[in-house]
C-alpha positions as CSV (number, residue, x, y, z in Angstrom):
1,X,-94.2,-57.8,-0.5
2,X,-91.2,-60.9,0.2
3,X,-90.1,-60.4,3.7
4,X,-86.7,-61.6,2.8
5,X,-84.2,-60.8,-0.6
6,X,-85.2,-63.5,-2.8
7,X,-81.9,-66.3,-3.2
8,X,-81.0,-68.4,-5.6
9,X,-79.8,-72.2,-5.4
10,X,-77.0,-73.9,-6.6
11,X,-76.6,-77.7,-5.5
12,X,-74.0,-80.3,-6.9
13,X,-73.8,-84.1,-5.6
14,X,-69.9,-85.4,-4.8
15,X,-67.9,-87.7,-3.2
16,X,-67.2,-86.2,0.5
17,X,-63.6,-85.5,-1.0
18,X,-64.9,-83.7,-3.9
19,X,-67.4,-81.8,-1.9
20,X,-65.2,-80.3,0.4
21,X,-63.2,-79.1,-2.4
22,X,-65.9,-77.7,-4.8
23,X,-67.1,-75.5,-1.8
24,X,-64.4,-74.4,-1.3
25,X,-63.8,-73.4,-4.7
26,X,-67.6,-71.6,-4.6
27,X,-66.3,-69.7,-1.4
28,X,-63.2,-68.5,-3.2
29,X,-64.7,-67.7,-7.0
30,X,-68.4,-67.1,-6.6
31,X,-68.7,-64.6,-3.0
32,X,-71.8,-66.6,-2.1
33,X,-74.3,-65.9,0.8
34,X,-73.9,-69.4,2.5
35,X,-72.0,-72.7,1.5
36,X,-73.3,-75.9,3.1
37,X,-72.1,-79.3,2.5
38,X,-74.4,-82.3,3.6
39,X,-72.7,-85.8,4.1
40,X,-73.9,-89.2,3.8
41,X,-73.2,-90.9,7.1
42,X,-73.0,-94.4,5.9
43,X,-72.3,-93.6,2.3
44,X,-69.3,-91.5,0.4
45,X,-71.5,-89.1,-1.3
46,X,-72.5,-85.4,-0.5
47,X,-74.2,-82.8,-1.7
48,X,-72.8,-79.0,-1.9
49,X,-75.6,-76.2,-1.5
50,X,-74.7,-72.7,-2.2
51,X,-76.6,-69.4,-1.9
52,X,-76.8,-66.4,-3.6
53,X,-78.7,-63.1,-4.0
54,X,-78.7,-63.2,-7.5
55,X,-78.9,-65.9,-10.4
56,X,-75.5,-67.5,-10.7
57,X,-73.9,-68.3,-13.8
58,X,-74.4,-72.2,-13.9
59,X,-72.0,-72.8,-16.6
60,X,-69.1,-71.1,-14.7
61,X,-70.4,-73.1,-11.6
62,X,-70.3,-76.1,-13.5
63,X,-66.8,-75.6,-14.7
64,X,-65.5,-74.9,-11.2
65,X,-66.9,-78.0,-10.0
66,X,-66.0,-80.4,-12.7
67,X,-69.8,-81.5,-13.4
68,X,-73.3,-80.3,-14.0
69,X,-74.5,-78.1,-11.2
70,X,-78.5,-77.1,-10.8
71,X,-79.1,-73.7,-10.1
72,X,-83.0,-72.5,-8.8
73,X,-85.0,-69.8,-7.2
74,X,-85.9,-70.9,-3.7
75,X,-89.3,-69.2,-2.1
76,X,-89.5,-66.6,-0.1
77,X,-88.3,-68.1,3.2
78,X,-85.2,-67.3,5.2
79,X,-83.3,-69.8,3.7
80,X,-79.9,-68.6,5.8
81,X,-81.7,-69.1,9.5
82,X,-82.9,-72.1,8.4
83,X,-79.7,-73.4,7.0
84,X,-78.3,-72.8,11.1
85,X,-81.3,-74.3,12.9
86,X,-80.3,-77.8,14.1
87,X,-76.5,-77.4,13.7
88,X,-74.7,-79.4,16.7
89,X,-73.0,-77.5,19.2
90,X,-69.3,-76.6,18.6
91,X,-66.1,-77.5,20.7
92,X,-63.1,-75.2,20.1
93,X,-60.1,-75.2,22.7
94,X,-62.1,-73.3,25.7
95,X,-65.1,-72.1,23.7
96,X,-68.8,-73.9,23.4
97,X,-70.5,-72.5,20.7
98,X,-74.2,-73.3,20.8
99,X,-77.8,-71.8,19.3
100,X,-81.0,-71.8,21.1
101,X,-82.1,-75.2,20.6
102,X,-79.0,-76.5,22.1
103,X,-79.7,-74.5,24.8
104,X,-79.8,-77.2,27.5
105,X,-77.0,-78.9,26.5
106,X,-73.4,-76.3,27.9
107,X,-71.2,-78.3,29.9
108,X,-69.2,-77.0,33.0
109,X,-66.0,-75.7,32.8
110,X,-66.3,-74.1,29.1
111,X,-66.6,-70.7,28.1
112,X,-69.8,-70.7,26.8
113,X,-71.4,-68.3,23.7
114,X,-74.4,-68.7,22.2
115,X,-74.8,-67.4,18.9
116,X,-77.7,-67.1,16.5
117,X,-76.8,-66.2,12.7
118,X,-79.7,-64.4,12.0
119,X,-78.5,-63.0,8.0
120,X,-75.0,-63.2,9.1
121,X,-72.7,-66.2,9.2
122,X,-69.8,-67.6,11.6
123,X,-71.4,-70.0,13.8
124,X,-68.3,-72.2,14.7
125,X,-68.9,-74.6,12.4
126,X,-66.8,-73.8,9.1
127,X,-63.4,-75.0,10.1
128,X,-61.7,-71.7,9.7
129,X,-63.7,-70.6,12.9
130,X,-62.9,-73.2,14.7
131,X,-59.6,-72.9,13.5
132,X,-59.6,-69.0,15.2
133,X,-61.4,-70.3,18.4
134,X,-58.7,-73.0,19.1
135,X,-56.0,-70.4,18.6
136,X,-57.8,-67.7,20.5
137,X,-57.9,-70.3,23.7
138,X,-54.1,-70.9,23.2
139,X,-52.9,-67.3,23.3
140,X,-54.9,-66.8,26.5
141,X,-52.7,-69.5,28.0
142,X,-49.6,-66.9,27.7
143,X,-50.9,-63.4,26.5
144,X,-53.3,-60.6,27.2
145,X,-54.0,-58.2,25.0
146,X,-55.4,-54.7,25.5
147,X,-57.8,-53.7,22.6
148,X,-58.6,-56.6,19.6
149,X,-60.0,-55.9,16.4
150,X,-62.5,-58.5,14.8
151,X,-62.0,-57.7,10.9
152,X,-64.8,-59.0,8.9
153,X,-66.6,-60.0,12.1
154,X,-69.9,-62.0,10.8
155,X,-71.8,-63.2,13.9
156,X,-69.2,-61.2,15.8
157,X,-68.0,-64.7,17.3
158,X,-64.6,-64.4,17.7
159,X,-64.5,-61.1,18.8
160,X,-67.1,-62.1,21.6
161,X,-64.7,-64.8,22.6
162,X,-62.0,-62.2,22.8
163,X,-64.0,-60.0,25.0
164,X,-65.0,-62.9,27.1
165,X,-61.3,-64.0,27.4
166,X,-59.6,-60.7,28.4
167,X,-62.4,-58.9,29.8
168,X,-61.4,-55.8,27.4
169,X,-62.6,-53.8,24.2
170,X,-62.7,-56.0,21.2
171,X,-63.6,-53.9,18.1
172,X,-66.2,-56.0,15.5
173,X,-66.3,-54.5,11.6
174,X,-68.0,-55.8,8.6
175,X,-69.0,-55.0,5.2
176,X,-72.3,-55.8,5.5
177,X,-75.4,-53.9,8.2
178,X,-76.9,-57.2,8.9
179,X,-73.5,-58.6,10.0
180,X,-73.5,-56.1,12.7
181,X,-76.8,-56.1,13.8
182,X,-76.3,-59.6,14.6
183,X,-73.1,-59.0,16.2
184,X,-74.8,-56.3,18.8
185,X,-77.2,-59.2,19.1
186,X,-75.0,-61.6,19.7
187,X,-72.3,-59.9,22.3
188,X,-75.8,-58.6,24.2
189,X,-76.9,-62.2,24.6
190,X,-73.5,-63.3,25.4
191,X,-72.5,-60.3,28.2
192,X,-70.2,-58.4,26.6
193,X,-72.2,-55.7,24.3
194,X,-70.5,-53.1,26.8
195,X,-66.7,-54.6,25.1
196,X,-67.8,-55.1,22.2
197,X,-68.0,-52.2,19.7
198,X,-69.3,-53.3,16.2
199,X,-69.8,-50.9,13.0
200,X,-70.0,-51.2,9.3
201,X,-66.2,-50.8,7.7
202,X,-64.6,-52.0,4.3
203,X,-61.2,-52.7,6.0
204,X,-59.0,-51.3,8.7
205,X,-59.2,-47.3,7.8
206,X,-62.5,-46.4,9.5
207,X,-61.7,-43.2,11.3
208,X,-63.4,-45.6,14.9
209,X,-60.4,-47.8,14.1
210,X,-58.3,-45.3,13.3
211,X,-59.1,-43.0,16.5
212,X,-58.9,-46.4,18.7
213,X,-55.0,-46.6,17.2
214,X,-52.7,-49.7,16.8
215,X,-54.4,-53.2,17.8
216,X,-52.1,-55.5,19.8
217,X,-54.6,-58.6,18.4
218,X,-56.3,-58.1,14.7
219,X,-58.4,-61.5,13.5
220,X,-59.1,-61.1,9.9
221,X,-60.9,-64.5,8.9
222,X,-61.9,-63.4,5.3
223,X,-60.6,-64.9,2.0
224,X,-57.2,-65.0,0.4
225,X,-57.9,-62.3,-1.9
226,X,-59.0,-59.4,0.5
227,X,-56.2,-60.9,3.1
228,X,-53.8,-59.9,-0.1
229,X,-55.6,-56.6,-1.3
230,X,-56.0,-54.7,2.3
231,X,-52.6,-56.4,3.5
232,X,-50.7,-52.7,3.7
233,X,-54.1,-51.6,5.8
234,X,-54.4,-54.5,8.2
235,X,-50.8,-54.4,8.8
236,X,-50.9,-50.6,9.6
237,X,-53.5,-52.1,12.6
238,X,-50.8,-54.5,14.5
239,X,-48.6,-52.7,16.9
240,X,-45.2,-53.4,17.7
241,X,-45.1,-56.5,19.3
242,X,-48.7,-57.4,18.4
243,X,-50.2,-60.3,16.7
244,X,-52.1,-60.8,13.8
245,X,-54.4,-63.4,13.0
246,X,-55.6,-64.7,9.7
247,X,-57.5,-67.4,8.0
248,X,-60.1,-68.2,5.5
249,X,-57.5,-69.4,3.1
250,X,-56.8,-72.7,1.9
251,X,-53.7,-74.8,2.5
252,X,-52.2,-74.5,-0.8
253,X,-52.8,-69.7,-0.1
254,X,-50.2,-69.7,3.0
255,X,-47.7,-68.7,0.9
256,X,-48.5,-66.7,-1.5
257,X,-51.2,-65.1,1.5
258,X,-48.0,-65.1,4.1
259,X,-45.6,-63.1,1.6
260,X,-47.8,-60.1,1.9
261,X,-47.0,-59.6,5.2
262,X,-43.5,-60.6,6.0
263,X,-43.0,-57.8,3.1
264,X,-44.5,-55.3,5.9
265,X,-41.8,-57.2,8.9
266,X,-44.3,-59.8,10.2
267,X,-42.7,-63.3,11.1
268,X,-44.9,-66.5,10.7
269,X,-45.3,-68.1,14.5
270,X,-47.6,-71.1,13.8
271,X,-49.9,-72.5,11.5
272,X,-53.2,-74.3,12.1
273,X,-54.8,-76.8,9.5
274,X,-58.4,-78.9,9.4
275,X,-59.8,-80.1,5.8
276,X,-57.4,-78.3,3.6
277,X,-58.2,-74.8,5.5
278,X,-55.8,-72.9,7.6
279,X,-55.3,-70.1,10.2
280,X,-52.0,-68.3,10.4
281,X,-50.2,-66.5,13.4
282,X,-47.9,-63.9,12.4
283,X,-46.0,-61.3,14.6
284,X,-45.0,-57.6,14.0
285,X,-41.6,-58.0,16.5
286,X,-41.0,-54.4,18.7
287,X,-37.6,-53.7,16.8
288,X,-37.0,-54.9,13.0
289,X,-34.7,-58.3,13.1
């Protein structure tokens, strides 16, 4: 019997430009398991990896990215562990992400969270993560919040940084049960499994979330299109006066992403860019303007 789900392959060589944007385009069309770009260091070429749990359709691939793309059936190995294993560690504002074989390697004066992916994803090292991390560090610099809510959580990563910033409840949900088992992991190994409250939810509306009340920090780093369709849900969760974080989009969605919620009286504070991905801040003000 496999001991993991078997995954299929989809791989398409690039210039680094073109990379970057075909996987993004995989992210946003295709919902795959894992996207991974490797760079030549001394050459502009690159080749875009992307896994999923069933056989793609290579001619809709193809068209996306402009070119023939190869899809196969990998063995039975745990293709997303191994995809994390030798990553370098990550430097975001306050925050040094690292994995066990970086171990040795924390600096002082960083807040420090090791993170192993396990069948989950959000390492630090897609830049909408970073992105999250960086602004996470800045609020701390003027804000406290009470009670955050993680939406879509992955590795749990940024809510375990919350937790380890405020020294208060951060709330972790996903759609998927191995998300959250790594996000128990995770804020164990890290300190904060006590702060940390993680369980399976498709959105804002579980009746945890709903019993916990109004959020004065949500971080929702999904994609465009489920930042559009739960928009009236997630911003239900922001209190008056609270601030809502989101990402996962693309440079060209802040617009189209951002009229969703100033619809539902949220203001735009600052946006965050790196590699044609951003992270917005938005604001639900105490009294309408």
């Amino acid at each position: 019997m496999p001991i993991n789900p078997p995954l299929w392959k989809a791989t398409v060589s690039a210039t680094k430009e073109e990379a970057r944007n075909i996987a993004a385009a995989f992210e946003l069309g295709t919902a795959p398991q894992a996207v991974i770009v490797g760079e030549e260091p001394f050459e502009d070429k690159a080749e875009v990896t992307a896994l999923y749990p069933a056989m793609p359709d290579s001619d809709f691939l193809s068209r996306l990215a402009g070119r023939a793309v190869h899809v196969m059936l990998l063995p039975d190995v745990d293709w997303i562990r191994l995809s994390q294993q030798g990553l370098p560690p990550v430097r975001a504002g306050r925050f040094f992400v690292y994995g066990k074989h970086d171990a040795g390697k924390v600096p002082d004066g960083v807040i420090a969270m090791r993170i192993e992916a396990g069948m989950a994803f959000g390492t630090g090292h897609h830049e909408t993560t970073a992105l999250c991390l960086g602004i996470l560090s800045d609020l701390a610099k003027t804000r406290r919040f009470r009670q955050v809510l993680d939406l879509g959580c992955g590795t749990g990563l940024l809510a375990i940084g919350a937790a380890k910033l405020w020294k208060r409840n951060a709330f972790a949900v996903d759609i998927d049960p191995d998300a959250i088992a790594v996000t128990r992991e995770n804020a164990i190994l890290n300190g904060v499994g006590s702060l940390v409250e993680s369980f399976v939810a498709d959105g804002p509306t579980h009746p945890r979330l709903r019993e916990a009340g109004r959020f004065d920090l949500v971080i929702a780093n999904i994609l465009a299109g489920p930042l559009t369709r739960l928009s009236p849900a997630i911003s239900a969760a922001v209190k008056p006066g609270g601030l809502l974080v989101l990402s996962g989009l693309l440079e060209w969605q802040e617009i189209a992403v951002s009229g969703f919620y100033r619809s539902r009286g949220f203001y735009p504070l600052k946006i965050r860019r790196e590699h044609h991905w951003s992270a917005m801040i938005l604001e639900r003000p105490r009294c309408k303007r």
